[in-house]
C-alpha positions as CSV (number, residue, x, y, z in Angstrom):
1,X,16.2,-4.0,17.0
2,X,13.4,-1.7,17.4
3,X,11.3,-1.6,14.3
4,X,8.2,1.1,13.1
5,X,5.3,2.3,15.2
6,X,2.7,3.0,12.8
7,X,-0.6,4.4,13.9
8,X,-3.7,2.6,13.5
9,X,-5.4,4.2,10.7
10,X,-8.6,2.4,11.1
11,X,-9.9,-0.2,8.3
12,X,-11.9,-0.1,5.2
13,X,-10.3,3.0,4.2
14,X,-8.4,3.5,0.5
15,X,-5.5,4.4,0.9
16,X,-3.3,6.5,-1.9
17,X,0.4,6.0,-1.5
18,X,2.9,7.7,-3.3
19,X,6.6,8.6,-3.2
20,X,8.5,11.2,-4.5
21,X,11.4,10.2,-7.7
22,X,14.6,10.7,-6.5
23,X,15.8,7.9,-6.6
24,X,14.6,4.4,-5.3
25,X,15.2,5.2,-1.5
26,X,11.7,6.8,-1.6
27,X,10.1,3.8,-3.1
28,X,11.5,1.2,-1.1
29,X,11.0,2.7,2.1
30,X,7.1,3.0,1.9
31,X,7.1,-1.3,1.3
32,X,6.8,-1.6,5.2
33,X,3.6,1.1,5.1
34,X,2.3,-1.1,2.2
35,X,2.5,-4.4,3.9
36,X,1.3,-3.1,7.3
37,X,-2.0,-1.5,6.1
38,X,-2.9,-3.6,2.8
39,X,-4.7,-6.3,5.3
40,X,-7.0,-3.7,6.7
41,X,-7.6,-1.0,3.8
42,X,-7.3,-1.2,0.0
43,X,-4.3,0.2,-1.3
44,X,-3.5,2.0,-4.5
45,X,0.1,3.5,-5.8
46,X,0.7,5.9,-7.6
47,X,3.8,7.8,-8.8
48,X,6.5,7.4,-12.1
49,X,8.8,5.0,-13.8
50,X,11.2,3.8,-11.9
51,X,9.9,3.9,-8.7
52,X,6.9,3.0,-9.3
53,X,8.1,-0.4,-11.3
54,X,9.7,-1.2,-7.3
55,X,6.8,-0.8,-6.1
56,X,4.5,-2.6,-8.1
57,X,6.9,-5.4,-8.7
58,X,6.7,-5.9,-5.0
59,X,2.9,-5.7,-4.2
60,X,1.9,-7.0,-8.3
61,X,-2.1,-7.4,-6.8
62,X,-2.4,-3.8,-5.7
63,X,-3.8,-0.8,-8.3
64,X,-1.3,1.7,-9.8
65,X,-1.5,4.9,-11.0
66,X,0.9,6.8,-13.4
67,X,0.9,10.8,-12.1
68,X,3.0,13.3,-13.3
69,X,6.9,12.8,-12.5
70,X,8.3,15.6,-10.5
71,X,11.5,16.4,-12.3
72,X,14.9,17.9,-10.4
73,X,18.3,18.4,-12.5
74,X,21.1,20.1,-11.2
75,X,24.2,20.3,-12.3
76,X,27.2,19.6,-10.0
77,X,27.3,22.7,-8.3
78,X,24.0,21.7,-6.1
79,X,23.7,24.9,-3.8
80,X,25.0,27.5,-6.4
81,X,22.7,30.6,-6.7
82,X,21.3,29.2,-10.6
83,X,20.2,25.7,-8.9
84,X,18.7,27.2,-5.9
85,X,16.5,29.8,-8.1
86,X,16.0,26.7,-10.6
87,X,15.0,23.9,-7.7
88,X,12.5,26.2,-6.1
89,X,10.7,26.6,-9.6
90,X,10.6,23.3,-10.5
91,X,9.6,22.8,-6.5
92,X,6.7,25.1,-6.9
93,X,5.9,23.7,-10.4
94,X,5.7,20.0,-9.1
95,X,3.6,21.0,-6.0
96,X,0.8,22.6,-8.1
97,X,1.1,19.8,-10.4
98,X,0.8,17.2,-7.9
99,X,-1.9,19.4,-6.0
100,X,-4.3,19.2,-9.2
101,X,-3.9,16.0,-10.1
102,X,-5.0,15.2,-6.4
103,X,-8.1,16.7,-7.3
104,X,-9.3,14.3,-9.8
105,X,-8.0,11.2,-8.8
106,X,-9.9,11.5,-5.1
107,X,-13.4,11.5,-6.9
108,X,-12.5,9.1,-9.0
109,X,-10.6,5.9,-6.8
110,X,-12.6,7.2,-3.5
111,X,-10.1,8.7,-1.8
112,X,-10.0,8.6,2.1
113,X,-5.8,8.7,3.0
114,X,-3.1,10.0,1.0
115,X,0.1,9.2,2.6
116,X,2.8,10.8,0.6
117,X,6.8,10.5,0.6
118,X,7.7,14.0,0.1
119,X,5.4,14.8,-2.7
120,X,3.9,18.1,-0.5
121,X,1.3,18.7,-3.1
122,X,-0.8,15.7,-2.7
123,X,-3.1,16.8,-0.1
124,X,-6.9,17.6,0.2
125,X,-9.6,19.0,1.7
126,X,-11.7,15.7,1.5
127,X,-9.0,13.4,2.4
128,X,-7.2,12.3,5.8
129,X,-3.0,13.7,4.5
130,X,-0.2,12.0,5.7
131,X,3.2,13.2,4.9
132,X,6.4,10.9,5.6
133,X,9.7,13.3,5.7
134,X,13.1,13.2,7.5
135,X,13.6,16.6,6.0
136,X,12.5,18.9,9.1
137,X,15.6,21.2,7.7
138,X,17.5,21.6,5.4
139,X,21.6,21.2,5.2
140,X,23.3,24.4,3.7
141,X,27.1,25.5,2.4
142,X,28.3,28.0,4.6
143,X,28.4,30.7,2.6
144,X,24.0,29.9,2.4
145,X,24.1,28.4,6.2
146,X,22.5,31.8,7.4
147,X,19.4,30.9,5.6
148,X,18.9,27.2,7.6
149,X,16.1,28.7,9.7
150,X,14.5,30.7,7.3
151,X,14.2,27.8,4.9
152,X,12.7,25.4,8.0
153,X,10.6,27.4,9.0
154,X,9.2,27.6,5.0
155,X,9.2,23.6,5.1
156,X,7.0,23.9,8.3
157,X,4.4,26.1,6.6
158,X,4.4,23.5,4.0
159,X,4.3,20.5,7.0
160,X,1.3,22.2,8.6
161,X,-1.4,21.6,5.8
162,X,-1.1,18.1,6.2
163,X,-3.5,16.5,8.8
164,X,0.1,14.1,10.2
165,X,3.8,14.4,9.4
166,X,5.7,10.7,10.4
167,X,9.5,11.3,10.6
168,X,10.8,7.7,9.9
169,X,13.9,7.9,12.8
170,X,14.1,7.6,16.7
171,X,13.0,10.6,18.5
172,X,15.8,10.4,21.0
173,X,19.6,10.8,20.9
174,X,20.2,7.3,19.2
175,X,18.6,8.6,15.9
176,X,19.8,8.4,12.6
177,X,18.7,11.6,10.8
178,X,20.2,14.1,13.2
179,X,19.9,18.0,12.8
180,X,17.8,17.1,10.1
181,X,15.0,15.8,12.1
182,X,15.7,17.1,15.4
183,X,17.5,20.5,15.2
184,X,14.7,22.4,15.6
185,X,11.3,22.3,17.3
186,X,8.7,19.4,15.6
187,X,5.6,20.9,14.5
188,X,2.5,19.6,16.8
189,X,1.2,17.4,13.9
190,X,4.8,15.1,13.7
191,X,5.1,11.9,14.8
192,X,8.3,9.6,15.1
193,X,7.7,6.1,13.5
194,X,11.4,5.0,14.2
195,X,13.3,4.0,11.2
196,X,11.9,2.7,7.7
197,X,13.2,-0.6,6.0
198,X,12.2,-2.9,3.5
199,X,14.9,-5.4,5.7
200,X,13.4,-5.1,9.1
201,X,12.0,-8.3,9.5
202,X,14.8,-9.9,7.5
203,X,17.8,-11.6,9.6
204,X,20.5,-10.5,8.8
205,X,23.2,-12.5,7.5
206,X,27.5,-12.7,8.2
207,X,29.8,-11.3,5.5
208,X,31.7,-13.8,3.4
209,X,35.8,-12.7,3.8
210,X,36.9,-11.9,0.4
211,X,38.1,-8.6,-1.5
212,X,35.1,-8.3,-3.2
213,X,33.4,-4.7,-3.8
214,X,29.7,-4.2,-3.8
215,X,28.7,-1.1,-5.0
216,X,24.8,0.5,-4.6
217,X,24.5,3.6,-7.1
218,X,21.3,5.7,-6.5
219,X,20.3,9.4,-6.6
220,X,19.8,11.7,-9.4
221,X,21.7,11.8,-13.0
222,X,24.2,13.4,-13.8
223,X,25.7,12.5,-10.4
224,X,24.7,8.8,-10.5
225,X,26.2,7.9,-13.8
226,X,29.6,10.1,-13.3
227,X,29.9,8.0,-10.1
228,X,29.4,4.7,-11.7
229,X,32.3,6.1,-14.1
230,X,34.5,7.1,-11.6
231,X,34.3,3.7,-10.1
232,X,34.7,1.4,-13.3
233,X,38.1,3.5,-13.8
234,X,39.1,2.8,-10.1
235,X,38.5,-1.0,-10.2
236,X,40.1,-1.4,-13.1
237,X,43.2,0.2,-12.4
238,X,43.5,-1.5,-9.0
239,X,42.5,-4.9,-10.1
240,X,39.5,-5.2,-8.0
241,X,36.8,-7.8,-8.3
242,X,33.2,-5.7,-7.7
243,X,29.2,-6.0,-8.6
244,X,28.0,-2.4,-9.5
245,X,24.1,-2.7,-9.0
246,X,22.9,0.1,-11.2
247,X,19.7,1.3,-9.4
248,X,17.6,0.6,-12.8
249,X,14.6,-1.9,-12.1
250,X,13.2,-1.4,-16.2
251,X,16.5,-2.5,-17.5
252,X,16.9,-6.3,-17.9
253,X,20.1,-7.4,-19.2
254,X,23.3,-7.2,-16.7
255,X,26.8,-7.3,-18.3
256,X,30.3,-8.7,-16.4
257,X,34.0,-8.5,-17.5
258,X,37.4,-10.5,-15.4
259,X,36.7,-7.3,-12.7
260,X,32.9,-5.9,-12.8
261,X,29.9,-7.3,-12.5
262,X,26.7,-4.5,-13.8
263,X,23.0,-5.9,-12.2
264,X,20.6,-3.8,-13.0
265,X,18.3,-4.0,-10.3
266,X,18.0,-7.2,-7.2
267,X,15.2,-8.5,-5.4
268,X,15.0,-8.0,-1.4
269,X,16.5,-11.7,-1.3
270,X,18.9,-11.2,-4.4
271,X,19.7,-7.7,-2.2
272,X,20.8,-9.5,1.0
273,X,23.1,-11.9,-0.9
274,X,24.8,-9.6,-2.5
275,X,26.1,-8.4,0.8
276,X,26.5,-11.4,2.2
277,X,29.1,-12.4,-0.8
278,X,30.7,-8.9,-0.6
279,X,33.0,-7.8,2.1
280,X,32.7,-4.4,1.1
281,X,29.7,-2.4,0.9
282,X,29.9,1.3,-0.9
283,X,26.8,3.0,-1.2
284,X,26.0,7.3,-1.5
285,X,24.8,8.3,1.9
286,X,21.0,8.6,1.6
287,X,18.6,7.8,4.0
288,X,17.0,5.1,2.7
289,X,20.4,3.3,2.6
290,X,21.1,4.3,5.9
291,X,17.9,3.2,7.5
292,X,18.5,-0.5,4.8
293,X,21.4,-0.8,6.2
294,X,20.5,-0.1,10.0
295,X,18.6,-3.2,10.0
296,X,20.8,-5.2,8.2
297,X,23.5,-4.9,10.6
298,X,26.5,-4.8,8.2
299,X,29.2,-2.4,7.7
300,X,28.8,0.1,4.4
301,X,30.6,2.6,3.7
302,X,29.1,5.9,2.8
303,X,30.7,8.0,-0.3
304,X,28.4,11.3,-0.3
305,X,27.7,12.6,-3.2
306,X,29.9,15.9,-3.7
307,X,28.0,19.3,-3.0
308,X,25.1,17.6,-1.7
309,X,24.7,18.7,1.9
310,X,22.4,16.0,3.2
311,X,24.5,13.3,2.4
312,X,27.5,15.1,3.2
313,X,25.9,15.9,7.1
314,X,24.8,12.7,7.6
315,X,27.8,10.5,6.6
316,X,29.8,12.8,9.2
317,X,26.2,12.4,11.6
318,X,27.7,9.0,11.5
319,X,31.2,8.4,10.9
320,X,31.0,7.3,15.0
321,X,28.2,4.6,14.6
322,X,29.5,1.0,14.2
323,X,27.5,-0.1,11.0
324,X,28.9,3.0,9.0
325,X,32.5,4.7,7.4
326,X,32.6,7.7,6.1
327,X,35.0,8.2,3.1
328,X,34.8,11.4,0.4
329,X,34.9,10.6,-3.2
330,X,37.8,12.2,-4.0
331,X,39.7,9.8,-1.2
332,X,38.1,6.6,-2.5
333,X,40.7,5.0,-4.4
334,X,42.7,5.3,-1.8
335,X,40.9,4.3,0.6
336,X,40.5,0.5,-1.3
337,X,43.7,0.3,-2.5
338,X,44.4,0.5,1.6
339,X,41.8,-0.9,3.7
């Protein structure tokens, strides 16, 4: 199992980390960045509510700083002409945002690396920028799919005014990300760091054989919540025994019926034994989940979220590799009811 090469960044630095909020993915990723530099360099978070509760909750002796939350609805037409026009204003929006706030916060913590998750507007003049992205392209319906180059080479503009881009993924053939990292040209500042997991020095553990359901629900509302809807109706009708783990680290209290079992949030321990009591695994195909479950060597199976291209690409990406099935929503039902 071949696990990150981070670069040596020195020591005696501080070190601003930050991910992006979409979902927890982004937070839980950076823990191996955290863990590998926190010996050498002081460390300080920064980002929003929920992903920064992960975060903190995990490394409780390091600094954090509350900075404006990027925000990104859609509806759930992702690519339809109103959410493209309405994404790239609340893109440029966030960007600026993020770019000012950088401004202050560099003077006042003493500022030498930023390493953000996606967040392109914290950079600096007077800082050493890092940007972590698997997002090299993007994934478009067909009836955008013409635009694919034009929007990559815009992300590459936006790649280029930071001092190093890491792609968490293999740079060869075996990789996980696909077009999405290796479609196109790299731009001369990118580096592959192999795949990013909170679980990669954990050892894995063998599924229990039961008919029991685990479900991981992440990504953005109102997607997330109609999912967790969808599912509740599915279980119940087909008498199936499942643990829905909601995604929501600030919420305390976990409720359970005869069938489902709601847990807010789990641990990295709590997280492993959860699968290893489930013989199903269903999770949304984000990367983060992908690269979790990588490491963890079990079986999931990925249910994209509908309209969302990434997910979409990736689950198919996929469908070959041993670790991962690819199932559409709108077969799910049947595909428990079956399996």
């Amino acid at each position: 199992m071949r696990v990150n090469k981070l670069p040596d960044l020195g020591s005696g630095k501080t070190i601003l980390i930050a991910p992006l909020n979409w979902g927890l993915g982004h937070a839980t990723r950076l823990i191996p960045i955290v863990r590998n530099y926190k010996h050498k360099h002081k460390i300080i978070l920064a980002g929003n509510e929920p992903s920064l509760s992960v975060l903190s909750h995990e490394f409780s002796e390091l600094e954090t700083i509350a900075i404006p939350e990027q925000i990104f609805s859609f509806d759930r037409h992702f690519f339809s002409p109103v959410n493209i026009l309405h994404f790239y204003g609340q893109l440029k929006k966030s960007i600026w945002e993020d770019y000012e706030t950088i401004k202050g916060l560099i003077v006042k913590y003493k500022i030498d690396i930023i390493i953000s998750d996606n967040r392109y507007g914290l950079r600096h003049a007077d800082t050493y920028n890092i940007l972590i992205t698997h997002q090299l392209m993007l994934k478009l319906p067909r009836p955008w799919s013409f635009l694919e180059n034009a929007v990559h080479r815009n992300i590459l503009k936006k790649i280029r005014k930071f001092d190093e881009s890491w792609v968490p993924d293999f740079s060869g053939k075996q990789n996980l990300s696909g077009d999405l990292s290796h479609r196109y040209p790299v731009p001369g500042n990118t580096k592959f760091i192999n795949p990013l997991s909170r679980f990669q020095n954990k050892i894995p553990l063998p599924a229990e054989n039961n008919k029991k359901v685990l479900v991981i629900l992440s990504g953005p509302e109102p997607q997330r919540t109609e999912f967790e809807k969808r599912l509740e109706q599915i279980f119940i009708k087909n008498n199936i025994m499942a643990t829905i783990l909601l995604g929501k680290p600030n919420v305390t209290e976990s409720t359970k019926n005869e069938l489902i079992t709601k847990l807010p949030h789990a641990t990295d321990d709590e997280f492993i034994n959860l699968v290893k009591i489930h013989s199903k695994v269903i999770a949304r195909a984000g990367y983060s989940t992908i690269m979790d479950f990588y490491f963890l060597q079990r079986p999931v199976v990925l249910v994209p979220t509908p309209k969302q291209t990434e997910q979409i690409y990736l689950a198919q990406h996929l469908k070959n590799h041993p670790r991962f099935t690819f199932v559409e929503e709108e077969n799910l039902e049947n595909y428990l009811v079956n399996c």
